[in-house]
C-alpha positions as CSV (number, residue, x, y, z in Angstrom):
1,X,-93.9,191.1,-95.6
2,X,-92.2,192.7,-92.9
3,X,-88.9,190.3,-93.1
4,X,-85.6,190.8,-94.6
5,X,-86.5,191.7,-98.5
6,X,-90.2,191.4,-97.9
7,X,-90.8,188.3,-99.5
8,X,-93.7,186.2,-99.0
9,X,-94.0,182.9,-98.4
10,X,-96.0,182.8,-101.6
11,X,-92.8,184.5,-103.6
12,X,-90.7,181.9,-101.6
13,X,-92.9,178.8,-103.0
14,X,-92.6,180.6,-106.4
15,X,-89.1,181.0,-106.1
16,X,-88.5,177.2,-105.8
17,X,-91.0,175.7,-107.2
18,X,-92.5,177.7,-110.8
19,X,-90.1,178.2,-113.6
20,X,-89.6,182.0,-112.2
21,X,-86.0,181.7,-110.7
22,X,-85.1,185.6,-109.8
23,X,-81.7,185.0,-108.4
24,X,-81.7,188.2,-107.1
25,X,-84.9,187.3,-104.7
26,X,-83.3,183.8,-104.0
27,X,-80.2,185.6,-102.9
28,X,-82.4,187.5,-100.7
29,X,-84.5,184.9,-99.2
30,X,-81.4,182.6,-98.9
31,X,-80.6,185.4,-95.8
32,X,-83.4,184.7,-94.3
33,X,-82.8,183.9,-90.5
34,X,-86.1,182.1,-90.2
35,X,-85.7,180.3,-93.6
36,X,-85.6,176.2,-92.2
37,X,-81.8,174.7,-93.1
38,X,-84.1,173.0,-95.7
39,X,-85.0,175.8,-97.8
40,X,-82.0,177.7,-97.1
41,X,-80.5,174.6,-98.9
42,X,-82.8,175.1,-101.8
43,X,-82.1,178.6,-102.0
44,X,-78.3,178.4,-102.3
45,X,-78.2,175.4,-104.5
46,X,-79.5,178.1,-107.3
47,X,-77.0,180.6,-106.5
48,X,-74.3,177.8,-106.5
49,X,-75.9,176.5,-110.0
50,X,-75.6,179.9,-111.1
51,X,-71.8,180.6,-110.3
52,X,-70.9,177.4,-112.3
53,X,-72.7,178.6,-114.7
54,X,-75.6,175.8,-115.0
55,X,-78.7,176.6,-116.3
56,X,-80.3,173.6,-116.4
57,X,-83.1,172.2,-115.0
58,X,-84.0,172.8,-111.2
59,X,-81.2,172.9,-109.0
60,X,-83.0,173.9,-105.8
61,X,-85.0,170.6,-106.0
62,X,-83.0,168.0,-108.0
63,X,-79.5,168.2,-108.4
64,X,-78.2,169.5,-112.1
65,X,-75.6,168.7,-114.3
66,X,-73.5,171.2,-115.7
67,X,-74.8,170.9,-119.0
68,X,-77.4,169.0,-120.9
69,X,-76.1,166.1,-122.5
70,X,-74.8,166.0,-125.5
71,X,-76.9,164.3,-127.7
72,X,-80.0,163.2,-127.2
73,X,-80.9,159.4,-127.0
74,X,-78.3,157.0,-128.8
75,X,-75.9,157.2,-131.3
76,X,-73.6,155.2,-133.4
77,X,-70.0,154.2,-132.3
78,X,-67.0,152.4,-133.5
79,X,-64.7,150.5,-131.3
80,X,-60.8,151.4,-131.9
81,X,-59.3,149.6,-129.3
82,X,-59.8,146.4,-127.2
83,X,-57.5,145.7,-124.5
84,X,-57.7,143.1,-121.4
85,X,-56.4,144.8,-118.6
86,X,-56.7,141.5,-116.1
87,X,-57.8,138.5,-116.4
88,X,-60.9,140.0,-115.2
89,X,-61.1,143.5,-116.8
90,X,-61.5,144.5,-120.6
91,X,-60.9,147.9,-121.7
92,X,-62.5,149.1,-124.9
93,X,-62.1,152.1,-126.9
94,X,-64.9,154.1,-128.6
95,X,-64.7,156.3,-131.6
96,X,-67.0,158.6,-133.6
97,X,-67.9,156.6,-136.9
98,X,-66.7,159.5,-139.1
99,X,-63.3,159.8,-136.7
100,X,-64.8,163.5,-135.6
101,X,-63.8,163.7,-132.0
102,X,-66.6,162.8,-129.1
103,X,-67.4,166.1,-126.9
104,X,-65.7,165.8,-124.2
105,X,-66.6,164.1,-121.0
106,X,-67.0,165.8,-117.5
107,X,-64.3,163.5,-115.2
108,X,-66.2,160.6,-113.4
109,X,-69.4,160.8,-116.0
110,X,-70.7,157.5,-117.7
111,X,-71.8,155.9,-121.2
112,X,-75.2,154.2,-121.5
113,X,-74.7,151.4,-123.9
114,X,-77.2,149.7,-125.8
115,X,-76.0,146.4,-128.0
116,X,-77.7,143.1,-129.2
117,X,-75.8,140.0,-128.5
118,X,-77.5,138.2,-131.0
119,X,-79.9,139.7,-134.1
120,X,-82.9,138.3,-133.0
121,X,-82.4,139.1,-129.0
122,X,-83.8,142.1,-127.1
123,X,-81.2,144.8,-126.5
124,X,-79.2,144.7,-123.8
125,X,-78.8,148.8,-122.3
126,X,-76.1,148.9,-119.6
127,X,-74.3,151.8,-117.8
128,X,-70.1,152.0,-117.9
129,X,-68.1,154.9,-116.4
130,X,-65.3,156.7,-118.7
131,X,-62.4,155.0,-117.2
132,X,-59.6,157.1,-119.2
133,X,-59.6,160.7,-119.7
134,X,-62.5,162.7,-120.3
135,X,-60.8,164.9,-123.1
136,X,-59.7,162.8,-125.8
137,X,-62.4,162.9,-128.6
138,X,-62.8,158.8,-127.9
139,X,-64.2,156.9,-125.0
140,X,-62.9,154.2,-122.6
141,X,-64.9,152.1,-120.7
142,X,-63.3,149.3,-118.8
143,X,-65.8,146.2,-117.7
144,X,-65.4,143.8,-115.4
145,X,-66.6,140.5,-116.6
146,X,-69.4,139.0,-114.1
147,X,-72.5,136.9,-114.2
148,X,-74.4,139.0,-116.3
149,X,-74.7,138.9,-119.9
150,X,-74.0,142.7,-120.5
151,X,-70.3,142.3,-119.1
152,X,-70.2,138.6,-120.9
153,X,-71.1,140.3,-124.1
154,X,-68.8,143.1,-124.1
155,X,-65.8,141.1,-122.6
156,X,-66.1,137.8,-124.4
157,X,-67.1,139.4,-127.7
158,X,-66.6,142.7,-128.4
159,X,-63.9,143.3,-131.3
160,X,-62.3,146.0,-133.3
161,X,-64.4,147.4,-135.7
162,X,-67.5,146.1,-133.9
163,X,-70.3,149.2,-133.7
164,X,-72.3,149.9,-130.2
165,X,-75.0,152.6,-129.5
166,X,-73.9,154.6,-126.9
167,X,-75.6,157.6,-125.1
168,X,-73.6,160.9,-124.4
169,X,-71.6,161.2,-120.8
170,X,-74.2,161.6,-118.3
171,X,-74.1,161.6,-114.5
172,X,-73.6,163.8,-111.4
173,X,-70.4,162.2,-110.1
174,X,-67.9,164.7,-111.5
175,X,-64.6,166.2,-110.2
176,X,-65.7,169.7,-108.7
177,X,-63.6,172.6,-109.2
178,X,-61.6,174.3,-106.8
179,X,-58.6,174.3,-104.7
180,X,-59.8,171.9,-101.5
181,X,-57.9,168.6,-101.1
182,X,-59.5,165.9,-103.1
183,X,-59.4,161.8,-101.6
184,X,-59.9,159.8,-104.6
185,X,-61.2,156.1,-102.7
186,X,-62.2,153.4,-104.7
187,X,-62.6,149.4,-104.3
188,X,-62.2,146.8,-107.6
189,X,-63.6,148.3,-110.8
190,X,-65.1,151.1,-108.9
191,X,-61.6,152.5,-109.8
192,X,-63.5,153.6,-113.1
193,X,-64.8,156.9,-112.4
194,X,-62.3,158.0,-110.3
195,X,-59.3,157.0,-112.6
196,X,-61.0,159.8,-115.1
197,X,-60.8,162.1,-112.2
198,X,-56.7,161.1,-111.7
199,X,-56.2,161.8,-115.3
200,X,-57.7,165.7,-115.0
201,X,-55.8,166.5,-112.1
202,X,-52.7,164.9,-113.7
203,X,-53.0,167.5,-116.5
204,X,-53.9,170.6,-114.8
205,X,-51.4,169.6,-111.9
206,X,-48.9,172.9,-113.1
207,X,-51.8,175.1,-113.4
208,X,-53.7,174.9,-110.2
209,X,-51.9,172.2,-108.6
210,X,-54.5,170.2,-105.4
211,X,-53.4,167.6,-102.8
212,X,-54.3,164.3,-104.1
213,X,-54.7,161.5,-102.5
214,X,-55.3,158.1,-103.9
215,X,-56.3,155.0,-101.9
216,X,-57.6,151.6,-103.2
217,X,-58.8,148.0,-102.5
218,X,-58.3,144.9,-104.4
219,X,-57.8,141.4,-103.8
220,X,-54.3,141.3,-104.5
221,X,-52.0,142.8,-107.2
222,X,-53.5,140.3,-109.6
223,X,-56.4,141.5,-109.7
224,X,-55.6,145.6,-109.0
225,X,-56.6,147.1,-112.8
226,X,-54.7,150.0,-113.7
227,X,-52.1,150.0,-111.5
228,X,-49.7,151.4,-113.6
229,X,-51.3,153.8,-115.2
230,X,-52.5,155.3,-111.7
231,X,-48.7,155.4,-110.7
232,X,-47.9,157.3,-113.6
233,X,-50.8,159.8,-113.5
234,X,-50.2,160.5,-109.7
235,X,-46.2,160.8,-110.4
236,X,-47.3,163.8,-112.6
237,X,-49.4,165.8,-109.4
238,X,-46.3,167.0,-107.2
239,X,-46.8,166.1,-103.4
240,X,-49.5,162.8,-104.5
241,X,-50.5,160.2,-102.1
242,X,-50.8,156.5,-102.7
243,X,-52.6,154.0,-100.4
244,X,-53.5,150.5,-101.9
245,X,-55.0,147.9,-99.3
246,X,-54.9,144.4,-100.8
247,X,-57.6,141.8,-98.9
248,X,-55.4,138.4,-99.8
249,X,-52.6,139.7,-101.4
250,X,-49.4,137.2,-102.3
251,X,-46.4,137.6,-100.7
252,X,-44.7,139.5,-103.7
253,X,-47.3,141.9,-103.7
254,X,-44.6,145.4,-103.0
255,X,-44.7,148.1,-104.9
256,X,-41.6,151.1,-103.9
257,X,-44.3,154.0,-104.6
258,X,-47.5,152.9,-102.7
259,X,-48.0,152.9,-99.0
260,X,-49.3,148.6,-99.4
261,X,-51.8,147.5,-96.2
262,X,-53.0,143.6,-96.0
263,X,-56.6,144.0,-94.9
264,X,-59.4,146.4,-95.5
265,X,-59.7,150.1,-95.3
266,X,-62.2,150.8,-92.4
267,X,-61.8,153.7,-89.8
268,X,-58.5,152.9,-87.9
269,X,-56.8,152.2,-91.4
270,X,-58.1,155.6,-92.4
271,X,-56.9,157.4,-89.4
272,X,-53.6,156.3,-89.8
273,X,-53.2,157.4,-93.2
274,X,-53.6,161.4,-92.2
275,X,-56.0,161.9,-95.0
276,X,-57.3,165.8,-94.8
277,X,-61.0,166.0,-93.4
278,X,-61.6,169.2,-95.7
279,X,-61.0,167.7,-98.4
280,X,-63.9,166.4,-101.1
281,X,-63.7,163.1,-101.3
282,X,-65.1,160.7,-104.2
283,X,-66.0,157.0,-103.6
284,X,-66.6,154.3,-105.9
285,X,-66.7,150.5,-105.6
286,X,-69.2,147.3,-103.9
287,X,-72.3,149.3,-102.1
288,X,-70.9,147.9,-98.6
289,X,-67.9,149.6,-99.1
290,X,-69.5,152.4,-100.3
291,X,-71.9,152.3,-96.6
292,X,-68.7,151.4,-94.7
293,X,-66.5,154.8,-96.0
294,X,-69.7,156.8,-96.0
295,X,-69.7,156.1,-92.0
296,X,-66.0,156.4,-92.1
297,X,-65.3,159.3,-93.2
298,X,-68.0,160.8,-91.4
299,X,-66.6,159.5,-88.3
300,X,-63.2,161.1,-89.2
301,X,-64.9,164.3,-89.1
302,X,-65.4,165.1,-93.0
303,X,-68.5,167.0,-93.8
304,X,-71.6,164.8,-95.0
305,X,-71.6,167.3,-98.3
306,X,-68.4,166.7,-99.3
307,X,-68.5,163.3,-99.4
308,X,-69.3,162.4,-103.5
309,X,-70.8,158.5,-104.0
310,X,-71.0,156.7,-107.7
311,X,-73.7,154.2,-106.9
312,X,-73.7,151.2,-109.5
313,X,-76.9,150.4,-110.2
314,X,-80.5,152.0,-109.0
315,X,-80.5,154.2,-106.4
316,X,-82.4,153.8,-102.9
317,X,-86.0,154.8,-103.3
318,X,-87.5,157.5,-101.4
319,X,-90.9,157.1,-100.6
320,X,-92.4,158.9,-98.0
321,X,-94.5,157.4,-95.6
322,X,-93.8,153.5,-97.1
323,X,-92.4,151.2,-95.1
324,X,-91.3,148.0,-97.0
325,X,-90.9,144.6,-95.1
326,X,-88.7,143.5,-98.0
327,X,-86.7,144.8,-101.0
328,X,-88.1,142.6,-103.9
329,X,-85.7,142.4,-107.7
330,X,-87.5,144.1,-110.1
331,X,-89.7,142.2,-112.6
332,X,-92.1,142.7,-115.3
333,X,-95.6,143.4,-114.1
334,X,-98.9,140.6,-114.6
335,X,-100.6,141.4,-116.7
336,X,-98.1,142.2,-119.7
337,X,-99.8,145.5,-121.4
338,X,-99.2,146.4,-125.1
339,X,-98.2,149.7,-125.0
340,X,-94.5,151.2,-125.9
341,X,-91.9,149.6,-124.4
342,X,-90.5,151.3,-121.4
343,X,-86.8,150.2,-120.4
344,X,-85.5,150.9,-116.4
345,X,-81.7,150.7,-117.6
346,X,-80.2,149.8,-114.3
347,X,-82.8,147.8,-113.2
348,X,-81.9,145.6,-116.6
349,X,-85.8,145.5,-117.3
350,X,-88.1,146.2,-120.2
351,X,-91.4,146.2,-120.3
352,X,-94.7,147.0,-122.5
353,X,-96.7,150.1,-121.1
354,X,-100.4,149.2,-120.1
355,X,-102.8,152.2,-120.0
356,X,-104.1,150.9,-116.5
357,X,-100.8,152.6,-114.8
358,X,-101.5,156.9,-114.2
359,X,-97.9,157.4,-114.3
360,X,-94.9,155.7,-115.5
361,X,-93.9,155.9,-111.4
362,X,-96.8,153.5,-110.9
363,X,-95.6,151.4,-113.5
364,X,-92.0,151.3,-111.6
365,X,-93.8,150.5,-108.7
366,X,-95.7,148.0,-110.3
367,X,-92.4,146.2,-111.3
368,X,-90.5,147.4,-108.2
369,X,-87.9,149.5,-109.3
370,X,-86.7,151.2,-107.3
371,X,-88.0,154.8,-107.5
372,X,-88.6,158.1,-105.5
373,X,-91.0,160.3,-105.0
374,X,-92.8,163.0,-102.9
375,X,-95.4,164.9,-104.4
376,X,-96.7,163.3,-106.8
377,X,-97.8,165.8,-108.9
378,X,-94.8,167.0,-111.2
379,X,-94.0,169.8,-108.3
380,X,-91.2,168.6,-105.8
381,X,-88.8,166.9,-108.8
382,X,-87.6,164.4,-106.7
383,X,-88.6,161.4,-108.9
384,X,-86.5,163.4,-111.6
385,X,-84.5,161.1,-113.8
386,X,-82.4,160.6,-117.0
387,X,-84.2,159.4,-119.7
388,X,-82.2,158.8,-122.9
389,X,-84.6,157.8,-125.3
390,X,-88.1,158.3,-126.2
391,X,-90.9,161.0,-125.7
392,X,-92.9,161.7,-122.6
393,X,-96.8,163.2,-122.2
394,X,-97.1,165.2,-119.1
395,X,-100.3,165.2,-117.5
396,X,-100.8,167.0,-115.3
397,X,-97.9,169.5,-117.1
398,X,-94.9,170.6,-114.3
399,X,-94.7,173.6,-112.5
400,X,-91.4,173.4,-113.9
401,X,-90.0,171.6,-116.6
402,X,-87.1,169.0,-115.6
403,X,-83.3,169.7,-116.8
404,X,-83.0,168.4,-120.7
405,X,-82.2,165.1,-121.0
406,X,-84.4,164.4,-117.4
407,X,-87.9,163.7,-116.8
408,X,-90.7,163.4,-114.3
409,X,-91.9,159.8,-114.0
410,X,-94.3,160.9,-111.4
411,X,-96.9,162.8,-114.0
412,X,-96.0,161.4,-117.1
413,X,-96.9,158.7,-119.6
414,X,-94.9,157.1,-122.5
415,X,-95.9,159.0,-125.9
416,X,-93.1,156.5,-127.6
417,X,-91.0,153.8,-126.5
418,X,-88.8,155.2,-123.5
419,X,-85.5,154.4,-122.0
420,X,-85.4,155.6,-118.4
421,X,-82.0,155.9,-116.3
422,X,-83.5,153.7,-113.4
């Protein structure tokens, strides 16, 4: 009690971890010289939280979205627009039923989608990033068809007029304000997300105008989606860059605006381009080009937190202390229980709740989906998630209540049927 502030190390558990969040006292014990890099993290995630103005959720143990979304669970949509954008790529174009305009999108969020390819089928719930911009009243998502039946369904099938449930834009990949330099890198449809982000700094180019610089991979210029429109949107942002690497591109493949490379981007390609190191950069695409810029970029001197990843799919589990041998796909558990359903979105899998589980973090385990966790115990947040459907009991109830439209697998049980973002 003799420190800077004289604060505790009780008041400094309290500070992070009950629901009392004095941001006076954090600002305090974020001075701290002793304080470990760790909590001084903690600390100044609040006051950060607190100059954007978000109030939701934790922010010192899970990271918080601006806002909570905005609706809860799913909601009716009508599609306006359908257009294939390669032979690969289908755009389509989301509308309110009654024509009111959507809220608008945070650059770089995604739509959860839930649709039944055929009546008597289980739905299908997959994630799409807002490809066009954010601000519109309507959504576009652009898929790229693969193996799976959620991309076969919406590419192969999906018409004007037709009606999907959607969930409101969620995610923590968004454009961050400011003035820094901002690297916009992307590889095939991970151009998604990012495209969004072109279109707001296109708009508010005249009023706080940023260095932009956009650099993509594709196949060849077949296959590069939105072209075009990213030539258009970066001839709007005065002093834009343009880098597009194509891996087996044809020999017409010229364009007089981009800088074209044959090959891949990796850390020599990189280094030639004179991209700014203090810049924030976003990436998007394949996860081995999202391990290969990571290390990249890192060894071009950019800072670790400033380098923003979309991760398609579940996210690496955390799991102290657990070594795996192998990384297994997710799957339904033996035996089936008979509980409420409980879907794991990205991991494509749903599955009856069976009382035998203490958590639904056991039940993930059970299944292996990938999950993360700490504590245990509703206290450290880091199995915090999305959910976007459903109702939770909490036992034993959270310090701290997660951010609406989030949840703590890790001391909860499904009260109804539940659709997790996992």
């Amino acid at each position: 009690m003799d420190g800077p502030g004289k604060i505790s190390v009780a008041e400094i558990d309290s500070l992070l971890y009950s629901a009392n969040h004095d941001l006076s006292r954090i600002a305090i014990a974020a001075r701290i010289p002793a304080l470990s890099r760790g909590w001084k993290g903690s600390m100044e995630a609040f006051l950060q939280a607190a100059k954007s103005g978000i109030r939701n959720g934790n922010p010192g143990l899970a990271s918080s979205s601006p806002s909570a979304p905005a609706w809860e669970g799913f909601r009716w949509a009508k599609v306006v627009e359908v257009h294939r954008e390669t032979h690969e790529v289908t755009s389509v174009v989301l509308a309110d039923l009654e024509r009111s305009p959507f809220p608008s999108a945070l650059p770089g969020q995604y739509l959860v989608l839930r649709c039944l390819p055929e009546k008597s089928s289980t739905p299908l719930i997959r994630s799409y990033s807002i490809s066009g911009a954010a601000d519109l009243g309507t959504y576009r998502i652009s898929v790229k068809r693969g193996t799976g039946p959620g991309s076969r369904h919406i590419v192969d099938t999906t018409q004007v007029g037709d009606k999907l449930e959607i969930s409101a834009p969620r995610g923590e990949f968004i454009l961050r304000p400011g003035g820094r330099p901002v690297v916009l890198l992307s590889a095939g449809i991970g151009v998604t997300p990012v495209l969004s982000m072109l279109h707001a700094l296109a708009s508010k180019s005249t009023e706080s105008p940023r260095e932009v610089w956009w650099i993509h991979a594709a196949r060849s210029a077949k296959e590069h989606v939105f072209a075009e429109e990213a030539r258009q949107l970066l001839a709007a942002i005065p002093g834009s860059h343009s880098a597009i690497a194509y891996s087996k591109p044809d020999p017409t493949d010229q364009h007089e605006n981009d800088l074209i490379i044959q090959g891949h981007w990796d850390l020599a390609s990189l280094r030639k381009l004179g991209i700014p190191v203090e810049a924030d950069f976003y990436v998007c695409g394949p996860p081995a080009f999202l391990k290969d810029m990571n290390r990249d970029l890192i060894s071009l001197g950019a800072p670790q937190n400033a380098i923003h990843q979309e991760v398609f799919g579940s996210a690496d589990s955390i799991e102290p202390g657990v070594t795996k041998a192998e990384v297994k796909a997710p799957h339904s558990p033996v035996p089936l229980g008979t509980g409420p359903v409980v879907s794991f979105t990205r991991s494509g899998l749903a599955v009856p709740w069976d009382s035998r589980y203490k958590s639904v973090l056991e039940l993930a385990e059970a299944c292996d989906v990938p999950v993360r966790w700490s504590c245990r115990t509703g206290v450290c947040h880091t199995c915090e998630c999305g959910i976007l459907g459903g109702r939770l009991r909490y036992t034993p109830e959270p310090l701290d209540r997660p951010a609406s439209g989030n949840a703590l697998i890790c001391c909860s049980t499904p009260e109804t049927p539940i659709e997790l973002d996992l």
